[in-house]
C-alpha positions as CSV (number, residue, x, y, z in Angstrom):
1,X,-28.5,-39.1,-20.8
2,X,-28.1,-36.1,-18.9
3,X,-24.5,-34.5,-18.0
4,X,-23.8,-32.3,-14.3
5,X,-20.7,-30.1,-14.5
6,X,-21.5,-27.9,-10.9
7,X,-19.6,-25.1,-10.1
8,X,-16.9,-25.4,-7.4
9,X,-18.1,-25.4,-3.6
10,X,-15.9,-22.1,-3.0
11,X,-17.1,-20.2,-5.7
12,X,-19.7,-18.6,-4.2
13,X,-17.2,-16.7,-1.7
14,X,-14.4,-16.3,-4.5
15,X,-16.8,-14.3,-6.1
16,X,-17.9,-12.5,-3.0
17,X,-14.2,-11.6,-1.7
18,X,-14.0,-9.9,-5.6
19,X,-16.9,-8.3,-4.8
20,X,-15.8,-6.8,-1.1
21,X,-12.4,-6.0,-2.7
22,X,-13.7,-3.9,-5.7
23,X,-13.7,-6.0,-8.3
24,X,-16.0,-6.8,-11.0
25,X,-16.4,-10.5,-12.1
26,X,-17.5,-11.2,-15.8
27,X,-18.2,-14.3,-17.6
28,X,-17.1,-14.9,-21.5
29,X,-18.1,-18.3,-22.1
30,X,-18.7,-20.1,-25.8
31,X,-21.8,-22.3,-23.8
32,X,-25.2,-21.4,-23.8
33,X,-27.0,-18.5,-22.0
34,X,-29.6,-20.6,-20.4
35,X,-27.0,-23.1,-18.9
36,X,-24.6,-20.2,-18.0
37,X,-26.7,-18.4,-16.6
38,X,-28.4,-21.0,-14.5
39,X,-24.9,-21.7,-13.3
40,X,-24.4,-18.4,-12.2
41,X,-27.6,-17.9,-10.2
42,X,-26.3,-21.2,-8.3
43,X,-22.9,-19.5,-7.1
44,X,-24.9,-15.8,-6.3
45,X,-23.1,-14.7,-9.4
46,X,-24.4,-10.7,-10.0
47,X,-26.1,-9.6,-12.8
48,X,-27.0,-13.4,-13.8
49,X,-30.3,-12.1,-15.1
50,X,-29.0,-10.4,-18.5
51,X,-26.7,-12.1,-20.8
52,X,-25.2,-11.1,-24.4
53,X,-23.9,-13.6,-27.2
54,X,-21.1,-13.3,-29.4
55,X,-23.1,-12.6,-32.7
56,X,-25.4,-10.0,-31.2
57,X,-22.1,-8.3,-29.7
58,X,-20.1,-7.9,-32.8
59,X,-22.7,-6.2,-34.3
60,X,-22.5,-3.5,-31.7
61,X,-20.2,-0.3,-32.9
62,X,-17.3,0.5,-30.2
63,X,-19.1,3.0,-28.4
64,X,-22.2,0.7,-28.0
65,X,-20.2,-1.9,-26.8
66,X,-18.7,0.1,-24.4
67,X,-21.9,0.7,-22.7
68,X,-23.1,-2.9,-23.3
69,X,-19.8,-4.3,-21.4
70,X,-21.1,-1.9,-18.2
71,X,-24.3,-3.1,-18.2
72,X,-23.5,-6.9,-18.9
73,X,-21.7,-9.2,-16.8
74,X,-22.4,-12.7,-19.1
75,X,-21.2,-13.2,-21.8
76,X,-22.2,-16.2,-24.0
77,X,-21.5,-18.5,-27.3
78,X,-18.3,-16.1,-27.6
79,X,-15.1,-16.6,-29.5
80,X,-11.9,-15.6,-30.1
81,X,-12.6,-12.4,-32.1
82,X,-15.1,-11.6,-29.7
83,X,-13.8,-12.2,-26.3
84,X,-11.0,-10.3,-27.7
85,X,-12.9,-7.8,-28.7
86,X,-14.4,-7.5,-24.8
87,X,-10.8,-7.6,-23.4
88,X,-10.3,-4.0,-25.6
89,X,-13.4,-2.1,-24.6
90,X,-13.3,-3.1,-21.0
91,X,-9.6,-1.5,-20.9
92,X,-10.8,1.7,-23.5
93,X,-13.3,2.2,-20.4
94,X,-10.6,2.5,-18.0
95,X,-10.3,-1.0,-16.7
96,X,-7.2,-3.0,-15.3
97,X,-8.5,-6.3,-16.9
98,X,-7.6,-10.2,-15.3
99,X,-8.5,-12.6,-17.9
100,X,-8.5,-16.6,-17.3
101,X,-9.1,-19.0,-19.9
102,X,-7.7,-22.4,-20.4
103,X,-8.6,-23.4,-24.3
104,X,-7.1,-22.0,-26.9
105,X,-9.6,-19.7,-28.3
106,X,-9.1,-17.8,-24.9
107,X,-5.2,-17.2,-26.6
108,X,-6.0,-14.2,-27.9
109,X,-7.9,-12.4,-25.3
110,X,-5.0,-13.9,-22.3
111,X,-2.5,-12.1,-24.4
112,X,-4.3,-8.8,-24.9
113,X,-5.5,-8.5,-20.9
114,X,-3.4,-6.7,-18.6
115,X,-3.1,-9.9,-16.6
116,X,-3.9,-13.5,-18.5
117,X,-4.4,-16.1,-16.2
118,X,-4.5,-20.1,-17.7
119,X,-5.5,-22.9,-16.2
120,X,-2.4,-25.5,-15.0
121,X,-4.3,-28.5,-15.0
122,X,-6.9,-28.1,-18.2
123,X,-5.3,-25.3,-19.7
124,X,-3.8,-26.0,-23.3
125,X,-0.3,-25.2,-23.8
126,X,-1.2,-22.1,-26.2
127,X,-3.0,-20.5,-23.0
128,X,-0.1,-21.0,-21.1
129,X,2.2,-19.3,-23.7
130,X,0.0,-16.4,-24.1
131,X,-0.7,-15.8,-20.2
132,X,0.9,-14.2,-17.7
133,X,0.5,-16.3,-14.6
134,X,-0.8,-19.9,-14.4
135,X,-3.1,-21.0,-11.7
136,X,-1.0,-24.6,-10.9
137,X,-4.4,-26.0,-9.2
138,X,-7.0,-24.4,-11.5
139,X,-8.4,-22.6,-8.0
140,X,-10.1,-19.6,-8.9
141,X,-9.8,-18.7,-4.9
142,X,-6.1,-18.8,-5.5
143,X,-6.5,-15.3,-7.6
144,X,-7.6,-13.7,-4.3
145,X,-4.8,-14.5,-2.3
146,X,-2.6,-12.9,-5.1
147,X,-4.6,-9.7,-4.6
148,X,-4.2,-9.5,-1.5
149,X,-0.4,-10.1,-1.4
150,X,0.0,-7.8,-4.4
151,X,-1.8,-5.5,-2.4
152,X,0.1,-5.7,0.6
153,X,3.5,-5.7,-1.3
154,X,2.4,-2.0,-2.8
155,X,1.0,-1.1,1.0
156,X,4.4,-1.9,2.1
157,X,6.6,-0.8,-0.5
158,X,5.0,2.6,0.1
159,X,5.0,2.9,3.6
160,X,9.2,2.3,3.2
161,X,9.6,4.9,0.6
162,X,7.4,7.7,2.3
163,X,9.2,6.7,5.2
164,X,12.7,7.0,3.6
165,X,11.3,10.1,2.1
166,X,10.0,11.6,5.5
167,X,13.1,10.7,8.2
168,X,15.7,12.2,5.7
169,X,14.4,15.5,4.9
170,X,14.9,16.4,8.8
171,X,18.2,15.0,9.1
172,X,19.3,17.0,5.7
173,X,17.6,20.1,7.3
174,X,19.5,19.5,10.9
175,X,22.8,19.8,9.4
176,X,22.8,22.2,7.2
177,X,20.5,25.0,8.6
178,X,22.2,26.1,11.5
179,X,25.7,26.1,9.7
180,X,23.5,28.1,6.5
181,X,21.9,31.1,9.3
182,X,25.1,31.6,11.3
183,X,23.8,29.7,14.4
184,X,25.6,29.5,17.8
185,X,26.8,25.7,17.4
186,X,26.8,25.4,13.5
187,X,28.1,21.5,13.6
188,X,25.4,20.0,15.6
189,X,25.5,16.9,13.7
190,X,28.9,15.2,12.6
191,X,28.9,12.2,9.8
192,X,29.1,10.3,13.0
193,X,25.5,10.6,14.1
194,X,24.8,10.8,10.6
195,X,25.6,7.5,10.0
196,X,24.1,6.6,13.2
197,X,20.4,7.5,12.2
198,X,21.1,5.7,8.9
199,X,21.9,3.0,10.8
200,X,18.5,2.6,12.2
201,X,16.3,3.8,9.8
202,X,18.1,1.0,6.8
203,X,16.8,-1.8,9.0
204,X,13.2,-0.2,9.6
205,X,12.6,0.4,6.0
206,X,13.6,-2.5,4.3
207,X,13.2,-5.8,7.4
208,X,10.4,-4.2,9.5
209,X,8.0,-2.9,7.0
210,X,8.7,-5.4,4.6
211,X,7.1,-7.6,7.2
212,X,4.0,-5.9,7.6
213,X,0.9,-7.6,7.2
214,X,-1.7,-7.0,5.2
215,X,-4.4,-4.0,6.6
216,X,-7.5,-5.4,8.2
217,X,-9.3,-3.8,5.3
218,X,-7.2,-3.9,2.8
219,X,-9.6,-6.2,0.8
220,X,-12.1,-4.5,1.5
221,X,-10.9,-1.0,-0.4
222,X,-11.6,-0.2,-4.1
223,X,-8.7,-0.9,-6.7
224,X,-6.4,2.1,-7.0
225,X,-6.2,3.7,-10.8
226,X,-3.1,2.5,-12.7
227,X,-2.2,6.4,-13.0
228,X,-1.8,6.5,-9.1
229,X,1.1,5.3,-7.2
230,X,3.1,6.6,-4.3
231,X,5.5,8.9,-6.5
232,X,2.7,11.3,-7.4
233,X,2.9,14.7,-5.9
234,X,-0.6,13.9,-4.1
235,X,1.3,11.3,-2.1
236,X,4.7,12.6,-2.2
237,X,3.5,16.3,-0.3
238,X,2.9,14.0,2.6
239,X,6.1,12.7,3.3
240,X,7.6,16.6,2.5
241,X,5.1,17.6,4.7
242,X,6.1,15.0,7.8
243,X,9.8,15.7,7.1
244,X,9.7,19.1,7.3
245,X,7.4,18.8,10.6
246,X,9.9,16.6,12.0
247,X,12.1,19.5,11.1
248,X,10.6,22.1,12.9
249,X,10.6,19.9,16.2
250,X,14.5,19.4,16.1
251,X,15.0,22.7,15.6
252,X,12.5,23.7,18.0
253,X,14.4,21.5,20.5
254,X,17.7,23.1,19.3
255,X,16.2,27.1,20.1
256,X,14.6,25.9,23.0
257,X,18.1,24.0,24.8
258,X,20.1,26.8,23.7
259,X,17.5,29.2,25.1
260,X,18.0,27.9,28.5
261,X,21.5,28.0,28.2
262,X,23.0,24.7,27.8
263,X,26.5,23.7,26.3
264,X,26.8,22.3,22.7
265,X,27.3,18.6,24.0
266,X,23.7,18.5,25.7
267,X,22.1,20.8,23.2
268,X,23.4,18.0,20.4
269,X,22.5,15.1,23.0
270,X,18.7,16.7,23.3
271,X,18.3,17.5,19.5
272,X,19.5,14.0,18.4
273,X,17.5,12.3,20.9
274,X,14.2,14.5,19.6
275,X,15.1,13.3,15.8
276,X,15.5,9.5,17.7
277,X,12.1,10.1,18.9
278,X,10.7,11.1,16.0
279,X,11.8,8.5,14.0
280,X,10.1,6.1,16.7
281,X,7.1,8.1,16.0
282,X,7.0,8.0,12.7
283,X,7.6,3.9,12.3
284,X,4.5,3.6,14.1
285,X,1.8,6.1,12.1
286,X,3.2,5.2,8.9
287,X,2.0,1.7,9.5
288,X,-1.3,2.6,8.4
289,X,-1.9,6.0,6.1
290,X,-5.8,5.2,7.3
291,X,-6.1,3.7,10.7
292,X,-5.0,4.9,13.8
293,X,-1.5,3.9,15.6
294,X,-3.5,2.7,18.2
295,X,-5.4,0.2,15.9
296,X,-2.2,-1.1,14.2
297,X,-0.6,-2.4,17.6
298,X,-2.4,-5.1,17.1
299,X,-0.8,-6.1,13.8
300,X,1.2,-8.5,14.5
301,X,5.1,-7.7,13.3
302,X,7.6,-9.0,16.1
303,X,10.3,-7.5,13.9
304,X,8.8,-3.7,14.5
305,X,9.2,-4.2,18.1
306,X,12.6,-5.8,18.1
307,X,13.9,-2.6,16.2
308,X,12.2,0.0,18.3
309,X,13.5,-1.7,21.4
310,X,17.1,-1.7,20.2
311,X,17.2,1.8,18.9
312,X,16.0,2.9,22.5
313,X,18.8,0.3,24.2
314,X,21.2,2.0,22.0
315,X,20.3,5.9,22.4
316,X,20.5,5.2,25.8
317,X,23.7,3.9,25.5
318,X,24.8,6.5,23.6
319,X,23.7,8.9,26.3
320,X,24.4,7.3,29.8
321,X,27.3,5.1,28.8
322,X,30.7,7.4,29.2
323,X,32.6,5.5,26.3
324,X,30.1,5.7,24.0
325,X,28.9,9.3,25.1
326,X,32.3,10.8,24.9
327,X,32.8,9.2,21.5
328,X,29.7,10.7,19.8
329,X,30.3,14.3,21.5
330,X,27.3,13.9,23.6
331,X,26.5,14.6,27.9
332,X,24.1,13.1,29.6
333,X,20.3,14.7,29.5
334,X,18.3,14.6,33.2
335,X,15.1,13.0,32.8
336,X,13.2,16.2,32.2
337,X,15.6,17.1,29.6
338,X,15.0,13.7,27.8
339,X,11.5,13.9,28.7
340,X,11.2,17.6,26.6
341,X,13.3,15.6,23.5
342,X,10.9,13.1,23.8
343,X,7.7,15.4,23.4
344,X,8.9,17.3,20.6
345,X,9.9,14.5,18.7
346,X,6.6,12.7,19.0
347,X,4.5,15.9,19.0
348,X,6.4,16.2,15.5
349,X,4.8,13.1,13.8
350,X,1.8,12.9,15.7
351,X,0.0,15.5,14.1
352,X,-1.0,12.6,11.4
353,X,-2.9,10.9,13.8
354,X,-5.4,14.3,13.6
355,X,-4.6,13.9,9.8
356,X,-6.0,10.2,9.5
357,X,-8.8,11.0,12.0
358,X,-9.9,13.9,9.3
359,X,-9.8,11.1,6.5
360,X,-11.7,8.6,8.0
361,X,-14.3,11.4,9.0
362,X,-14.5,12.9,5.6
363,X,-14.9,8.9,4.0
364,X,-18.1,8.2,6.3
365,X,-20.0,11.2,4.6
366,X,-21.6,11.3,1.1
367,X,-19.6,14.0,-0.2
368,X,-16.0,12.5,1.3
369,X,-16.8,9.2,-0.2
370,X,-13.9,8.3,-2.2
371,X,-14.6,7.4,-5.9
372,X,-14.3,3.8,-7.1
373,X,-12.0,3.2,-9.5
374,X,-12.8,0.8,-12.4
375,X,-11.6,-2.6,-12.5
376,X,-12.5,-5.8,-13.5
């Protein structure tokens, strides 16, 4: 009598979609090493060639094992104490460790990982209790799709907070400098327009970005480090850096209106419209901290253009429509006037563009390549 238990007809591309997006696929299994790792050389599992079994492993010291958990990617006739033991060196080394399991032997190790994940169908009840998530269908290929939606939820959520970050440093700066150095209109923002720009910049952060999808390549870049997120200074200094840019091209439209002698209510008309501008500007090249704003028109976000086009319709309301003008304390620019609002604000925020460019330049050479961090 013979028994067939073949892998899964998707495996083969779970397992390369880990691969593409960083990650490092092991097998602890209590079977055999000759019938695991026949199984793996079916599916194009990597490093199907070497194995290591449970007895052999716990007689390795910590530091051995460490090394042996690099070089090995089966695992076999394991138990609890020793696939436990796995789950602890993997993470000593730096790893952010998904386990799956479905028996309970797997109970201890599920608990221990950074993520457990149990089987819903097979899975016994202790592996449910001990993980974190439970795969309702027992599809391995469902684990991708939840890296790439936790992936884009972080993409996002950082794009809004830099952004945040970014269009508020320039409006804090607008008001207060030219009351704090004595300048000839000192008020050229009230709360009005104040609450104006936070007006359109609430909807951008939290319904347009929100809605972003997922980068071309986003699974296709290397896990970032659990010690890295988007309120370290590394990532922080480029939102300063943008905000205070932005700055210096309201300001620069403020000097350069009152320069050529205009009255405060156009001088506040051209300065607001150059921090409208911006903001425009800046929607767009945050979309991607990697790919050009020209590659990210493509994405498609209906929402992003629905918000652009009605803080245009209403700045120019706001400028051309007497009710509305007279309310906010604005006149009316010409269309060179507009048109010199309209390049400082964008020249303000495109500098990134250059800044990306210089990224994706220094990535493509040896030296720029960007480590890879560990994961499994």
């Amino acid at each position: 009598m013979a028994f067939n238990d073949p892998p899964k007809a998707n495996i083969s591309a779970v397992f390369q979609q880990f691969y593409d997006a960083g990650i490092e696929v092991k097998i602890i299994t209590g079977d055999n090493a000759l019938t695991t790792a026949a199984i793996a050389k079916q599916t194009g599992f990597r490093g199907s060639e070497r194995t290591l079994n449970g007895e052999d492993m716990m007689k390795l010291d910590d530091a051995a094992l460490r090394i042996a958990v690099k070089e090995t990617n089966i695992f076999t006739r394991m138990f609890p104490e020793a696939k436990l033991r796995i789950i602890n060196a993997l993470q000593a080394e730096g790893h952010v460790v998904a386990m799956t399991g479905d028996g309970v032997n797997d109970g201890p190790a599920l608990k221990a990982a950074h993520i457990g994940i149990a089987m819903g169908k097979r899975g016994s009840e202790l592996a449910k209790e001990a993980a974190s998530l439970i795969l309702v269908n027992d599809d391995l290929g469902n684990m991708v799709d939840a890296v790439a939606m936790g992936r884009k939820i972080y993409g996002n959520l950082k794009k809004a907070i830099q952004y945040i970050i970014s269009i508020h440093i320039p409006i804090i700066l607008t008001v207060s400098l030219p009351l704090f150095l004595g300048w000839v209109y000192p008020n050229i923002f009230t709360p009005l327009h104040v609450i104006f720009l936070e007006l359109i910049m609430g909807p951008t952060c939290s319904i347009v970005y929100e809605n972003e999808p997922l980068e071309k390549d986003g699974m296709r870049r290397p896990p970032r480090p659990l010690s890295l997120t988007f309120l370290t200074w590394k990532e922080l200094s480029i939102s300063i850096w943008q905000g205070l840019i932005i700055t210096l091209g309201t300001l620069g439209t403020y000097q350069l209106a009152v320069s050529q002698g205009h009255p405060e209510e156009l001088v506040r008309a051209m300065v607001f419209s150059a921090l409208v501008f911006a903001n425009i500007g800046l929607t767009l090249v945050n979309r991607s901290f990697t790919h050009s704003v020209f590659s990210t028109f493509g994405y498609g976000n209906w929402l992003l253009r629905g918000i652009l086009l009605l803080t245009l319709t209403l700045l120019g309301a706001l400028l051309y429509v007497p009710v509305f003008r007279d309310f906010f304390h604005l006149a009316s620019p010409s269309a060179q006037q507009l048109g010199i609002a309209a390049a400082m604000g964008f020249a303000s925020v495109l500098w990134f563009e250059v800044y990306k460019w210089m990224r994706r330049r220094r990535a493509l050479t040896p030296w720029g390549s960007a480590h890879r961090p560990p994961s499994s």
